[in-house]
N, CA, C, O and CB atoms as a CASP TS submission, in Angstrom:
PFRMAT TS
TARGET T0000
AUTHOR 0000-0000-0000
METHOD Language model
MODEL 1
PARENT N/A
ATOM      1  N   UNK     1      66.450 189.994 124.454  1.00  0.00           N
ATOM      2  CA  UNK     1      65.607 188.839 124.259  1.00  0.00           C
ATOM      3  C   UNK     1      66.475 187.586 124.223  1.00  0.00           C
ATOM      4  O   UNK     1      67.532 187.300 123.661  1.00  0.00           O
ATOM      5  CB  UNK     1      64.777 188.975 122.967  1.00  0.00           C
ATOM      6  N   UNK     2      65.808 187.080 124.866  1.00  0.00           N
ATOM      7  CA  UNK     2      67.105 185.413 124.776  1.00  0.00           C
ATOM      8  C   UNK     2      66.736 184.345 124.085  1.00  0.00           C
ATOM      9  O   UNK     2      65.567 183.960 124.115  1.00  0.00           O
ATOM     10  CB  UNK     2      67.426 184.501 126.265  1.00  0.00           C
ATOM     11  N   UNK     3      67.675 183.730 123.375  1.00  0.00           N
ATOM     12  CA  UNK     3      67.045 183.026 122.380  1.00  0.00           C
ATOM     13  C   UNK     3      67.227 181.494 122.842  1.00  0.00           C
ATOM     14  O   UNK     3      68.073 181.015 123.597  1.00  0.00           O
ATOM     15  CB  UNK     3      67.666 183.390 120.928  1.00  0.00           C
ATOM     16  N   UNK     4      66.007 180.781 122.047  1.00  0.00           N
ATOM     17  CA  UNK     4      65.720 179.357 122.483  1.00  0.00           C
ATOM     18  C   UNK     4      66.712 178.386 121.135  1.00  0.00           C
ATOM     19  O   UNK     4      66.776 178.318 119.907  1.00  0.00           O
ATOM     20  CB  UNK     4      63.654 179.046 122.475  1.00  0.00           C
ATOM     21  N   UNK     5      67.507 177.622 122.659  1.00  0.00           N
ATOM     22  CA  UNK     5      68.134 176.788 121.789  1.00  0.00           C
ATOM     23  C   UNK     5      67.571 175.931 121.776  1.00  0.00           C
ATOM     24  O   UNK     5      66.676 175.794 122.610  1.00  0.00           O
ATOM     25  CB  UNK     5      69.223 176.488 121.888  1.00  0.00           C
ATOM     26  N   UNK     6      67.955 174.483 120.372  1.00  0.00           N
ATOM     27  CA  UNK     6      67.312 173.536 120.614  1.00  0.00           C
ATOM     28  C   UNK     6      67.900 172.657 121.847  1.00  0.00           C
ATOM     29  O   UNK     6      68.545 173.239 122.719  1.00  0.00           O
ATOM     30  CB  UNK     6      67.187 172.929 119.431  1.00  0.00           C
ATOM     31  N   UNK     7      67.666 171.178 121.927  1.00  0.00           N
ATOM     32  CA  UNK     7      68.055 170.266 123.188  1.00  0.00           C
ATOM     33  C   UNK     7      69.431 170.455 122.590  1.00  0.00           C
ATOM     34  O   UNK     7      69.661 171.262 121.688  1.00  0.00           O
ATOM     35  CB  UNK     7      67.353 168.499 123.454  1.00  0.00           C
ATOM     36  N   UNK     8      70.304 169.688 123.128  1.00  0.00           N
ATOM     37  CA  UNK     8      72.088 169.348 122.985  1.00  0.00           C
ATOM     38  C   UNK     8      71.566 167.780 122.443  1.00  0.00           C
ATOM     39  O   UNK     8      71.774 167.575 121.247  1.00  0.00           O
ATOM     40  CB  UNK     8      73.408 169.397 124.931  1.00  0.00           C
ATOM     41  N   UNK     9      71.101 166.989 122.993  1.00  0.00           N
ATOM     42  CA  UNK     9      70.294 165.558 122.912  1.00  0.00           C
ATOM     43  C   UNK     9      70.049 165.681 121.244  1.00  0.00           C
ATOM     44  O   UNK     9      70.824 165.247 120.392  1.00  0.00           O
ATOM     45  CB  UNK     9      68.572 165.451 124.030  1.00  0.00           C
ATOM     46  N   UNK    10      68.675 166.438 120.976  1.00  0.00           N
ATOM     47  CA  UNK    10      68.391 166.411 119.991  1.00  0.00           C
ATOM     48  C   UNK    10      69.531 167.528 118.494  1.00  0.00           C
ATOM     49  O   UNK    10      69.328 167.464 117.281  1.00  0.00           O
ATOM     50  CB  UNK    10      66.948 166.693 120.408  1.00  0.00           C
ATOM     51  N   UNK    11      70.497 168.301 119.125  1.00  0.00           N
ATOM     52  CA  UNK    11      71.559 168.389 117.764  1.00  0.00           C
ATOM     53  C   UNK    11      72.716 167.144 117.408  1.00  0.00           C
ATOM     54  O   UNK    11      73.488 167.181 116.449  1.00  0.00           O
ATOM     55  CB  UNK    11      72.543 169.809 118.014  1.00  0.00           C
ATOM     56  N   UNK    12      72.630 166.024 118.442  1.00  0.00           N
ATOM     57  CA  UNK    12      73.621 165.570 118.323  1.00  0.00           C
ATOM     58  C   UNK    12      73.407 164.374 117.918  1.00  0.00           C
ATOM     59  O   UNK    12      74.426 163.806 117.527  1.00  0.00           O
ATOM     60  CB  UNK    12      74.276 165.709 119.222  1.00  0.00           C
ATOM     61  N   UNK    13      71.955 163.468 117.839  1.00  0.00           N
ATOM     62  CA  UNK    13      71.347 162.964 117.220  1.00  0.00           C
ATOM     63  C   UNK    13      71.139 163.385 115.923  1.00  0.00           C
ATOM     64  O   UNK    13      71.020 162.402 115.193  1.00  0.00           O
ATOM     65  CB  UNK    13      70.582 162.835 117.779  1.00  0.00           C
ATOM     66  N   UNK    14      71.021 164.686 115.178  1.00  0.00           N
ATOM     67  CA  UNK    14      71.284 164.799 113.864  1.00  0.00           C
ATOM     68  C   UNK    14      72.504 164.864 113.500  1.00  0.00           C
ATOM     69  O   UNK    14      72.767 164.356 112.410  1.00  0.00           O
ATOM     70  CB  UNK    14      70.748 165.707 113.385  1.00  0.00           C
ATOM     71  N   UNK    15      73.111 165.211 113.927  1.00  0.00           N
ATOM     72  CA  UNK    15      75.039 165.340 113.801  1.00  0.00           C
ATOM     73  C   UNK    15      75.145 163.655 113.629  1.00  0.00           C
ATOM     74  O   UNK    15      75.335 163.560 112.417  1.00  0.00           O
ATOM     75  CB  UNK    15      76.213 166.138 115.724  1.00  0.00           C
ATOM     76  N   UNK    16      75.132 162.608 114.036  1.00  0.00           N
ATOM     77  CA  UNK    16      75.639 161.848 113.887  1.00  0.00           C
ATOM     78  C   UNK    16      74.587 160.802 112.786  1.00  0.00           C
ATOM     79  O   UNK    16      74.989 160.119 111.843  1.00  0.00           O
ATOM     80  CB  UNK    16      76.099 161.566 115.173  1.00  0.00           C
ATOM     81  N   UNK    17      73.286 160.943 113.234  1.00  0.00           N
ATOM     82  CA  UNK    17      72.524 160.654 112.057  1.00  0.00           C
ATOM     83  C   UNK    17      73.210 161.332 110.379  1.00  0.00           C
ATOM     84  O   UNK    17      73.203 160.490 109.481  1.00  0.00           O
ATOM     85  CB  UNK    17      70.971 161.338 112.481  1.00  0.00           C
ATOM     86  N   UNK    18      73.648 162.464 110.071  1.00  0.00           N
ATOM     87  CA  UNK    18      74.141 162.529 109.049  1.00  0.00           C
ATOM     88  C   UNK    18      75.675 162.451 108.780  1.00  0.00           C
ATOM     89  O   UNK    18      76.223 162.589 107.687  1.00  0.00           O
ATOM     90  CB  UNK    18      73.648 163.445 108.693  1.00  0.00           C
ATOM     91  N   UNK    19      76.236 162.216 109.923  1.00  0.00           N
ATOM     92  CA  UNK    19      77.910 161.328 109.441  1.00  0.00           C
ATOM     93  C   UNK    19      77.485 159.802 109.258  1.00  0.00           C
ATOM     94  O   UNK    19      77.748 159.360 108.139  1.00  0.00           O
ATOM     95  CB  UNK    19      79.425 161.352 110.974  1.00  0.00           C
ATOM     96  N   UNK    20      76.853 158.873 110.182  1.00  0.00           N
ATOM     97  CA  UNK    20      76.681 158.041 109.649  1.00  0.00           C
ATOM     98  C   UNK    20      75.711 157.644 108.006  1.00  0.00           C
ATOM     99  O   UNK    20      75.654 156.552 107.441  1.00  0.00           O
ATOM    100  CB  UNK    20      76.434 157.645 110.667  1.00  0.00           C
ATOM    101  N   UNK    21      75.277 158.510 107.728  1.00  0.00           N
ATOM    102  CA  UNK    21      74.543 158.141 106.293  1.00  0.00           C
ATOM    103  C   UNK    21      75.727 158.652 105.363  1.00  0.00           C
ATOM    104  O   UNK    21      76.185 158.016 104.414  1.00  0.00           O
ATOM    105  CB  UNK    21      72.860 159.042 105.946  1.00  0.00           C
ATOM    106  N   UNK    22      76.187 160.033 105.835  1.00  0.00           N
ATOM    107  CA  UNK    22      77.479 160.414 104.948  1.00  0.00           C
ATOM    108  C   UNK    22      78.813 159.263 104.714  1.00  0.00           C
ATOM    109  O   UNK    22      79.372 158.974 103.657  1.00  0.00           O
ATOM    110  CB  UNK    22      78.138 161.767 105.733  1.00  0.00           C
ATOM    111  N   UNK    23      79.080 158.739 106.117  1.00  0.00           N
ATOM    112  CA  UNK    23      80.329 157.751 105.774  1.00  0.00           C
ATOM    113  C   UNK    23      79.776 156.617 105.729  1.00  0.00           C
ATOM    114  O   UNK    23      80.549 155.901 106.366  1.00  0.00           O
ATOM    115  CB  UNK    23      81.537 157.660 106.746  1.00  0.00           C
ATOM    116  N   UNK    24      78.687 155.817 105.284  1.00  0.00           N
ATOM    117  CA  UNK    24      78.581 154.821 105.249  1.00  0.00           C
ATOM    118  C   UNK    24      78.798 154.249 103.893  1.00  0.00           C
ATOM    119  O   UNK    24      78.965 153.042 104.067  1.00  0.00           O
ATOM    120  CB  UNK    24      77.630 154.653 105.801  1.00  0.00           C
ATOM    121  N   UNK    25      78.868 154.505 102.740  1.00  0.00           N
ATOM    122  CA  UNK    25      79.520 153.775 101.346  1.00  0.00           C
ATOM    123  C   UNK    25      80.539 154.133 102.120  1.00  0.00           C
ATOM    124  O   UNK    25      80.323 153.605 103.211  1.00  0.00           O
ATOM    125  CB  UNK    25      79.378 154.289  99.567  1.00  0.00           C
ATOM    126  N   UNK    26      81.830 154.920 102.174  1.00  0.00           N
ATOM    127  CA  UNK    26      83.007 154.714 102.581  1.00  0.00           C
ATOM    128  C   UNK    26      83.159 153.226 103.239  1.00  0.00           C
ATOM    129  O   UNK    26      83.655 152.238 102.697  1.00  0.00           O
ATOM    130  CB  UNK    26      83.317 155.817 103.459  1.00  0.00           C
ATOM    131  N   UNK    27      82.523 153.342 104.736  1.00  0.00           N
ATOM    132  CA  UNK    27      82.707 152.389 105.445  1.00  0.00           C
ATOM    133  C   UNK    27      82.566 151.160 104.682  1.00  0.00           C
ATOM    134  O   UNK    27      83.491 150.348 104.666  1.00  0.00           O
ATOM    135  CB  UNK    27      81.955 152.488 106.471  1.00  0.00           C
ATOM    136  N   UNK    28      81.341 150.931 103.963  1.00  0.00           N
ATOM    137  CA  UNK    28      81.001 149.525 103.060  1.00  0.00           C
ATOM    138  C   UNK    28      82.664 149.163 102.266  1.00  0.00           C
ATOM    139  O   UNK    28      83.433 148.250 102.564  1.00  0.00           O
ATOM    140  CB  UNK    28      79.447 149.954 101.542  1.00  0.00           C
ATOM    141  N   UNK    29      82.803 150.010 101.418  1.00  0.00           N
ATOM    142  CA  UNK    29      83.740 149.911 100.149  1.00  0.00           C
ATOM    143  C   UNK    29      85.095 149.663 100.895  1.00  0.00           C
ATOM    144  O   UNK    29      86.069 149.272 100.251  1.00  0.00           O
ATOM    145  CB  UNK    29      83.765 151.399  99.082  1.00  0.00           C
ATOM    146  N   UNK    30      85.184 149.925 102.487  1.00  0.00           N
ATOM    147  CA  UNK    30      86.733 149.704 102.954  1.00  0.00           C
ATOM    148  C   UNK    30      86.379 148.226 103.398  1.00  0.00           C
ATOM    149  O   UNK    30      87.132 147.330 103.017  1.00  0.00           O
ATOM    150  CB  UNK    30      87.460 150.876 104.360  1.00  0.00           C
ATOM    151  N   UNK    31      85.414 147.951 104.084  1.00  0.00           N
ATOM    152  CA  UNK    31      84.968 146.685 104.926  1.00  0.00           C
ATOM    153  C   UNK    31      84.849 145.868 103.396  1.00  0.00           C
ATOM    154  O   UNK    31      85.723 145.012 103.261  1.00  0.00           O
ATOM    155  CB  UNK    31      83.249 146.865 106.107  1.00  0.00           C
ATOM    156  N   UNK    32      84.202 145.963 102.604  1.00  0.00           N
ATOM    157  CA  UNK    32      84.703 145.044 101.557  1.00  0.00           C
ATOM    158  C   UNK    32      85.909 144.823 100.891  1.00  0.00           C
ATOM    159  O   UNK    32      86.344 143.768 100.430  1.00  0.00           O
ATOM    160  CB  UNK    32      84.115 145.183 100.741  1.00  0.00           C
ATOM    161  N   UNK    33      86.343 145.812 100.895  1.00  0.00           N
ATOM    162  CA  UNK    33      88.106 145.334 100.424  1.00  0.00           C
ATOM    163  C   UNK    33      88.720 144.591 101.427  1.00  0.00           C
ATOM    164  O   UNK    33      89.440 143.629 101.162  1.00  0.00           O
ATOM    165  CB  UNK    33      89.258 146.663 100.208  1.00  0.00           C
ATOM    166  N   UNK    34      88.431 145.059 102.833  1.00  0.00           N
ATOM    167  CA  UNK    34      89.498 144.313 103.768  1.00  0.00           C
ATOM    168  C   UNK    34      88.678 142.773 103.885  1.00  0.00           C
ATOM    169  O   UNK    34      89.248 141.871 104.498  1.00  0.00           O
ATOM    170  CB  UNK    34      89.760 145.240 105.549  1.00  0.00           C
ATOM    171  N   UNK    35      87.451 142.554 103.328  1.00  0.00           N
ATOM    172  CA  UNK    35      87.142 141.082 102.957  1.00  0.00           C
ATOM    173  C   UNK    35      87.838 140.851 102.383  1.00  0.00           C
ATOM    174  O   UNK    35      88.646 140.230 103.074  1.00  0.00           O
ATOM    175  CB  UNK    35      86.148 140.625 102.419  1.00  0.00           C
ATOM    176  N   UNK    36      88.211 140.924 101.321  1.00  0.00           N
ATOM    177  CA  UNK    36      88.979 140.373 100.222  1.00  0.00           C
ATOM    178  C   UNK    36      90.205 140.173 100.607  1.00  0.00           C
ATOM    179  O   UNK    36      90.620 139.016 100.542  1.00  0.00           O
ATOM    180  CB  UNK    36      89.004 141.125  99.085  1.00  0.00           C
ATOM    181  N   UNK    37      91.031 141.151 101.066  1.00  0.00           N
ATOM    182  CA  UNK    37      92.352 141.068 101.662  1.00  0.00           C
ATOM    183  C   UNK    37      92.344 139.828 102.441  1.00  0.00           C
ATOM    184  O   UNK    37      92.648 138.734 101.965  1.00  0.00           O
ATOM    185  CB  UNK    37      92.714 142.294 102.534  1.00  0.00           C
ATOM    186  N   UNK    38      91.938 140.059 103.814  1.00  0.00           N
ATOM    187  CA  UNK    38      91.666 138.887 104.347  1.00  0.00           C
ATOM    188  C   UNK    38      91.411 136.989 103.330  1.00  0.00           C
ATOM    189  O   UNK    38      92.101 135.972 103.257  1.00  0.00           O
ATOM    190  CB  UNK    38      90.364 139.488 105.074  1.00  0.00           C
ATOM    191  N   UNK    39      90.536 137.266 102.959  1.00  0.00           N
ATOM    192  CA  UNK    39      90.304 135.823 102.222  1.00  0.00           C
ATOM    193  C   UNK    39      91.317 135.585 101.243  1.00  0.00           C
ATOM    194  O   UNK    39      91.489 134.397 100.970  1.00  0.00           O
ATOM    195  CB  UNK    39      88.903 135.699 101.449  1.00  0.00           C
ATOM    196  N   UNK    40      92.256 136.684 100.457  1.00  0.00           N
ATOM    197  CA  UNK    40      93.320 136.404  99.460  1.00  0.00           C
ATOM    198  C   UNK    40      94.380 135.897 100.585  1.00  0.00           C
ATOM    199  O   UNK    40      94.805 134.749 100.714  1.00  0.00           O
ATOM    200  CB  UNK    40      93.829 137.833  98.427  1.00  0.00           C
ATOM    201  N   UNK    41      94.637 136.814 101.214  1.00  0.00           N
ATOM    202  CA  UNK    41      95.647 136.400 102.504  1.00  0.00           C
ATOM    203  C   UNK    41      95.779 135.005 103.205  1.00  0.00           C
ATOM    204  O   UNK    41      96.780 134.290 103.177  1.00  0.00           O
ATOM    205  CB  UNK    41      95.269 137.233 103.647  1.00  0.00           C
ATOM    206  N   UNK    42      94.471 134.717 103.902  1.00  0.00           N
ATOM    207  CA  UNK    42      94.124 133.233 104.224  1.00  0.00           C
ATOM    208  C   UNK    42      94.046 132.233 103.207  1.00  0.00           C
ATOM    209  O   UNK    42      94.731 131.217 103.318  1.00  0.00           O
ATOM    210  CB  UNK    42      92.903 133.150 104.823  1.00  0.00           C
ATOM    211  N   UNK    43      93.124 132.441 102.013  1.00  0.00           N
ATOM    212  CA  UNK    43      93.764 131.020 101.105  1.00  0.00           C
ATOM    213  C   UNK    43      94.577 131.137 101.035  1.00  0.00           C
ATOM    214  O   UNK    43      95.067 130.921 102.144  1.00  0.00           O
ATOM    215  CB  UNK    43      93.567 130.554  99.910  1.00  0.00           C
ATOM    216  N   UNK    44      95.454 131.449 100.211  1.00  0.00           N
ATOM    217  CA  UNK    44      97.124 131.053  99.213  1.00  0.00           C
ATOM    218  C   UNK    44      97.150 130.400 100.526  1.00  0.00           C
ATOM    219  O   UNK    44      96.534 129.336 100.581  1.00  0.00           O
ATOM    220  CB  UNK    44      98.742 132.472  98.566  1.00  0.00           C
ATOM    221  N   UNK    45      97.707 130.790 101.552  1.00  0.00           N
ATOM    222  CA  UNK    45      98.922 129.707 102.555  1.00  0.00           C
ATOM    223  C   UNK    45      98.191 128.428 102.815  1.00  0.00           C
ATOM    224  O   UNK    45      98.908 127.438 102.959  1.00  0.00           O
ATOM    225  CB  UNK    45      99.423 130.395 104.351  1.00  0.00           C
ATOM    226  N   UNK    46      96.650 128.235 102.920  1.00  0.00           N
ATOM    227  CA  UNK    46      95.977 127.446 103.276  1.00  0.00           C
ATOM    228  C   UNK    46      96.100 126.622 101.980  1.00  0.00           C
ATOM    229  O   UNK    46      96.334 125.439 102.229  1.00  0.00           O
ATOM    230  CB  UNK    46      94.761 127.925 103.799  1.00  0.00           C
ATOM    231  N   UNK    47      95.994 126.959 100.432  1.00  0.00           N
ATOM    232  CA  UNK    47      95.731 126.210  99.352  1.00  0.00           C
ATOM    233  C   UNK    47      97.482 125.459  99.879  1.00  0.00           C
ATOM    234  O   UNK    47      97.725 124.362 100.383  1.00  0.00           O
ATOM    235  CB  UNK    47      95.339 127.212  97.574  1.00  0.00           C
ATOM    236  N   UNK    48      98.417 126.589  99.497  1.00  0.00           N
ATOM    237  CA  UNK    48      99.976 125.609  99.964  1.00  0.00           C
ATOM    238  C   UNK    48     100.254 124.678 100.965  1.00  0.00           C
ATOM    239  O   UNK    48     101.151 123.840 101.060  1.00  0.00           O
ATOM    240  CB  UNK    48     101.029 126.389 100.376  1.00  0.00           C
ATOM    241  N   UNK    49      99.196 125.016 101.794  1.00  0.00           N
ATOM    242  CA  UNK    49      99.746 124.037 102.943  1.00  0.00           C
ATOM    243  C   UNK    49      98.945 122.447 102.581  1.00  0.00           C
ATOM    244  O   UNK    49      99.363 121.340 102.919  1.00  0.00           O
ATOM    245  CB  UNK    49      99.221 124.761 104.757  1.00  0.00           C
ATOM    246  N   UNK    50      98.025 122.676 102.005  1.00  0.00           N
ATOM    247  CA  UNK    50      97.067 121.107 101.141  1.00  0.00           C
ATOM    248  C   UNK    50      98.072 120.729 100.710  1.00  0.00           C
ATOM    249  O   UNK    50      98.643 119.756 101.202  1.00  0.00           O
ATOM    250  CB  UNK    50      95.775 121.167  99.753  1.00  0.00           C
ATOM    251  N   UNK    51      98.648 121.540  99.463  1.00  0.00           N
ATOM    252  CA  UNK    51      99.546 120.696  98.371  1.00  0.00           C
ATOM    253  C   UNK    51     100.852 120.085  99.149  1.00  0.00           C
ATOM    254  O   UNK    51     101.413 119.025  98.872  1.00  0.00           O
ATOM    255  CB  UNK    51     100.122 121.784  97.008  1.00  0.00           C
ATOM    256  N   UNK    52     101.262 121.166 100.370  1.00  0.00           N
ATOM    257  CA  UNK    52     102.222 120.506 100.872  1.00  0.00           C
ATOM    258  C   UNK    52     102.153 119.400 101.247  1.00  0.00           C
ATOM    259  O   UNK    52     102.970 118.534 100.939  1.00  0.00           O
ATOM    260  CB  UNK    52     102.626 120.960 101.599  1.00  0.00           C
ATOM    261  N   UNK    53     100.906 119.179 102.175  1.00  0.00           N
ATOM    262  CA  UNK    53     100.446 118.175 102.962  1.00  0.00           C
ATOM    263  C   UNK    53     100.410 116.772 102.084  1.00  0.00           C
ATOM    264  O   UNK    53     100.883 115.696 102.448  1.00  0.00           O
ATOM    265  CB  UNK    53      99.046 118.615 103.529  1.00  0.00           C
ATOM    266  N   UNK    54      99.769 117.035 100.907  1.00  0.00           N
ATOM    267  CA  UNK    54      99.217 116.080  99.795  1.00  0.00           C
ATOM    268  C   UNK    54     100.631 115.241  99.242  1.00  0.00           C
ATOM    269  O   UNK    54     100.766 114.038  99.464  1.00  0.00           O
ATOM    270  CB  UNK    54      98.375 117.085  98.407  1.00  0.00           C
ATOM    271  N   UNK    55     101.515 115.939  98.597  1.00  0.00           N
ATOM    272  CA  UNK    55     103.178 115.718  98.292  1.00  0.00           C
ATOM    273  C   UNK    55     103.799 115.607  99.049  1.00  0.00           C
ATOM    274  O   UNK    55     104.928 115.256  98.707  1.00  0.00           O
ATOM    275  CB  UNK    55     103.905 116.497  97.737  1.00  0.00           C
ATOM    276  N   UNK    56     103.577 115.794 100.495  1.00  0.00           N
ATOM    277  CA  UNK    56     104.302 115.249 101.643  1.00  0.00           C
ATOM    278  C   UNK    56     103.581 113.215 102.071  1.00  0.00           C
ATOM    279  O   UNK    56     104.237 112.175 102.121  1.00  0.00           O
ATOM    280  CB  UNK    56     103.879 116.702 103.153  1.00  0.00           C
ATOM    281  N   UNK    57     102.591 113.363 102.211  1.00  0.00           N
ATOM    282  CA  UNK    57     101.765 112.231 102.257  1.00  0.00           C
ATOM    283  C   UNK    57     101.838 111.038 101.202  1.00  0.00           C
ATOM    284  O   UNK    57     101.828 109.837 101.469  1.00  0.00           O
ATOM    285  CB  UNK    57     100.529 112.740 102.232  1.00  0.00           C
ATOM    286  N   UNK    58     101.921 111.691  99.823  1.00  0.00           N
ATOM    287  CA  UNK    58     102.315 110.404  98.340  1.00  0.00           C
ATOM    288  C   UNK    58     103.682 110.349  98.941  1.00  0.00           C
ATOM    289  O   UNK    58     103.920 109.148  99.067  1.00  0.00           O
ATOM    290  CB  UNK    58     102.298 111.023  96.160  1.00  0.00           C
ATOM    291  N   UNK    59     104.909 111.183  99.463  1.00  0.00           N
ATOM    292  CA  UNK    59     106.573 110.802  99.294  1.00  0.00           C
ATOM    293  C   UNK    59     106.723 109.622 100.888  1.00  0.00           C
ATOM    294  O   UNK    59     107.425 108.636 101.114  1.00  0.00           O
ATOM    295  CB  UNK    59     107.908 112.783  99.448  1.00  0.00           C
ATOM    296  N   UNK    60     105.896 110.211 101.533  1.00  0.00           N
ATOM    297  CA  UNK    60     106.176 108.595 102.530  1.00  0.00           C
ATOM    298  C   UNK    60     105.335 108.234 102.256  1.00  0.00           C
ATOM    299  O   UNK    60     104.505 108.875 102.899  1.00  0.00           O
ATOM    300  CB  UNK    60     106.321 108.316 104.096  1.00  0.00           C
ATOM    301  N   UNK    61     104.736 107.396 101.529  1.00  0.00           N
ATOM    302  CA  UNK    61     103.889 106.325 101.130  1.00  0.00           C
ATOM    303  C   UNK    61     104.554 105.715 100.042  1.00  0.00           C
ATOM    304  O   UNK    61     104.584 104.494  99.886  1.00  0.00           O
ATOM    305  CB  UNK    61     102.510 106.739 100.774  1.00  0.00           C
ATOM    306  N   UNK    62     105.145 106.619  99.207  1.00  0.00           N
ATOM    307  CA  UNK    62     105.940 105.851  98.310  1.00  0.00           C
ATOM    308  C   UNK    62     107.575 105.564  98.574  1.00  0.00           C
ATOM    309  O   UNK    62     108.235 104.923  97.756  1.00  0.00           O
ATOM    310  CB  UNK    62     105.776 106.546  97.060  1.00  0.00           C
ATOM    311  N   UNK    63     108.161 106.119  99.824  1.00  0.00           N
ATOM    312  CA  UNK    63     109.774 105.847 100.058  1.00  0.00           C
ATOM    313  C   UNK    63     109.866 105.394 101.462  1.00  0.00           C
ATOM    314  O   UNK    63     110.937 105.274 102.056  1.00  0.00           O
ATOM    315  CB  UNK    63     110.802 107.244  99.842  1.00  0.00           C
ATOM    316  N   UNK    64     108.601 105.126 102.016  1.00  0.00           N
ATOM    317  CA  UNK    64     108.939 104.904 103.429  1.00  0.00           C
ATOM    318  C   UNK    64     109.000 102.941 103.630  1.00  0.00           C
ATOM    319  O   UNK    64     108.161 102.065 103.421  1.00  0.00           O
ATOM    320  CB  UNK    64     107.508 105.828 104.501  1.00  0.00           C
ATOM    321  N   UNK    65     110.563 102.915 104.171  1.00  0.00           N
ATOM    322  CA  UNK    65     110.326 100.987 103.771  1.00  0.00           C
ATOM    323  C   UNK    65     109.010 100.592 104.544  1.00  0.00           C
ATOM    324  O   UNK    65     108.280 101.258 105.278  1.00  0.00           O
ATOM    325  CB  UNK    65     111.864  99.692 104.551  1.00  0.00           C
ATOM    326  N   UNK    66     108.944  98.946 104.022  1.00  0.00           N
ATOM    327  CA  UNK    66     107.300  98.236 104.155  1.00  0.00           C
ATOM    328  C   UNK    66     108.135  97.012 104.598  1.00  0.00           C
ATOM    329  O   UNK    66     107.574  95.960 104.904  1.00  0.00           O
ATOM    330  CB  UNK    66     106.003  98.005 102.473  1.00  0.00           C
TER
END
């Protein structure tokens, strides 16, 4: 007797329907950290480069002759 498989279509649509529900907090909890990374990463140099800019801007304004 030969037996009826289901489609290939329709096992592989559940196969991935339940990795994606399975890894999706993973996925969230990495994609939010690497937010953070990112935005810690990009300010600091961006906040330093203001102050540089700012203390660069008062020292020729105040030593540059007039």
């Amino acid at each position: 007797m030969k037996r009826v498989r289901k489609p290939i279509l329709q096992t592989n649509i559940l196969n991935v329907a339940f990795i994606c529900i399975f890894f999706a907090p993973f996925m969230s909890a990495m994609t939010e950290n690497l937010k953070i990374i990112i935005a810690s990463v990009l300010t600091i140099p961006i906040v330093f480069a203001f102050i540089i800019y700012s203390l660069a801007k008062v020292w020729i304004q105040r030593y540059s002759p007039q």
